[in-house]
N, C-alpha and C positions, 0 to 999 in steps of 0.2 A: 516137299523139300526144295528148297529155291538150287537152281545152278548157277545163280550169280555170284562171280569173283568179289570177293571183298577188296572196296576200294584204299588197304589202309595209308597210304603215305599223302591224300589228298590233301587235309586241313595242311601236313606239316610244306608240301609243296603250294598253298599256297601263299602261307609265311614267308617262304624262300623267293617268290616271285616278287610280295610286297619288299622286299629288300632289295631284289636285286631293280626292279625297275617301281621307283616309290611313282611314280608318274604314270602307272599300269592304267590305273582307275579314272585318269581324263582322257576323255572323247578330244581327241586333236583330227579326224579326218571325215571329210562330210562321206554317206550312205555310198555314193558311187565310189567312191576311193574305196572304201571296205573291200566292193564286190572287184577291183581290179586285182586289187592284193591277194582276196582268196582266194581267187581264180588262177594268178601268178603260185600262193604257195600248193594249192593241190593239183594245179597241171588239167585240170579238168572244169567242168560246168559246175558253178556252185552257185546254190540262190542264199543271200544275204538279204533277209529281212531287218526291219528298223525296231523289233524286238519291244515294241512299246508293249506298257505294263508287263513287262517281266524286270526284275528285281538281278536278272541274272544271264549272262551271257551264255546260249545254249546251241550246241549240235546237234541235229536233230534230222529226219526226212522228212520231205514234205514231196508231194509229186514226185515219190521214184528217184528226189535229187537228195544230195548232200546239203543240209540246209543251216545256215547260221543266224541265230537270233540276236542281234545288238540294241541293245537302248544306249544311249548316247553316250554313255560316262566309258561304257566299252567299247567304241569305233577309234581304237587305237592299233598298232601293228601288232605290240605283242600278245592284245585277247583274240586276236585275229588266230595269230599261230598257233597260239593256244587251241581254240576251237579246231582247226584247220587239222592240228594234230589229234585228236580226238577220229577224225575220218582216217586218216593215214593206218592210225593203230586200232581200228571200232573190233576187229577181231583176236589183240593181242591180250587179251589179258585184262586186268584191272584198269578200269577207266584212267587213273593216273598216276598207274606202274612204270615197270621201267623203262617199257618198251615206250610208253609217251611220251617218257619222258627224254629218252633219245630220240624220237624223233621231233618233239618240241623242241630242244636243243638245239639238232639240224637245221632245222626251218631256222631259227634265230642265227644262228651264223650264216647258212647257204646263204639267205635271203635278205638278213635286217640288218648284217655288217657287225652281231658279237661276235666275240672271240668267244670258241666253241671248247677249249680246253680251260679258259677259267671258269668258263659257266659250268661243265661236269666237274670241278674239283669244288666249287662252289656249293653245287647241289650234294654232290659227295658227302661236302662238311659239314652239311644239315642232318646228314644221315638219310636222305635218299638213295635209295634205287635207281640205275641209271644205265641203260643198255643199249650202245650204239651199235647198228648193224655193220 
């Protein structure tokens, strides 16, 4: 019997992303820019690989580190925080429950300059899950 959480608010979260930021999916920052920002949002040492042949922006370890894979259409800030918030929350729960989801949120305000109470009312009226600490 598996003990993994079921991920269910993932597909509809990332609907709500494609809305809120339609620009998610262009690569606007070169490889070193990535690893400044990750580094900026988790406070810590993070390896950001350039994520070739992967189809899909991933968190991951690699060497004991917190590791982010990017292929190019994803070296933008908010798959950054995305990813970034995946390490923040790796032991809360459902990969993109609510506790992600509050902490993705954080990172986008603390760090990217949204506004952090339309983004939860936003996600809210998707019907997400949303838990700020």
């Amino acid at each position: 019997m598996s003990t993994e959480i079921r991920d269910m608010q993932r597909s509809k979260l990332y609907k709500w992303e494609r809305t809120m930021f339609p620009t998610m999916h262009t690569g606007c920052m070169t490889l070193d820019e990535c690893k400044e920002l990750a580094a900026k949002l988790y406070g810590a040492r993070v390896l950001v690989k350039d994520g070739r042949g992967c189809r899909s922006a991933l968190a991951y370890t690699a060497k004991r580190l917190p590791t982010i894979g990017l292929p190019k259409w994803a070296r933008n800030p908010q798959v950054i925080a995305h990813e970034v918030a995946h390490w923040i929350t790796k032991k809360e729960g459902a990969a993109h429950g609510g506790f992600f989801l509050g902490a993705y949120i954080t990172l986008l305000a603390t760090h990217l300059g949204h506004d952090k109470t339309m983004l939860v009312e936003s996600a809210r009226a998707f019907g997400l899950r949303v838990i700020i600490d």
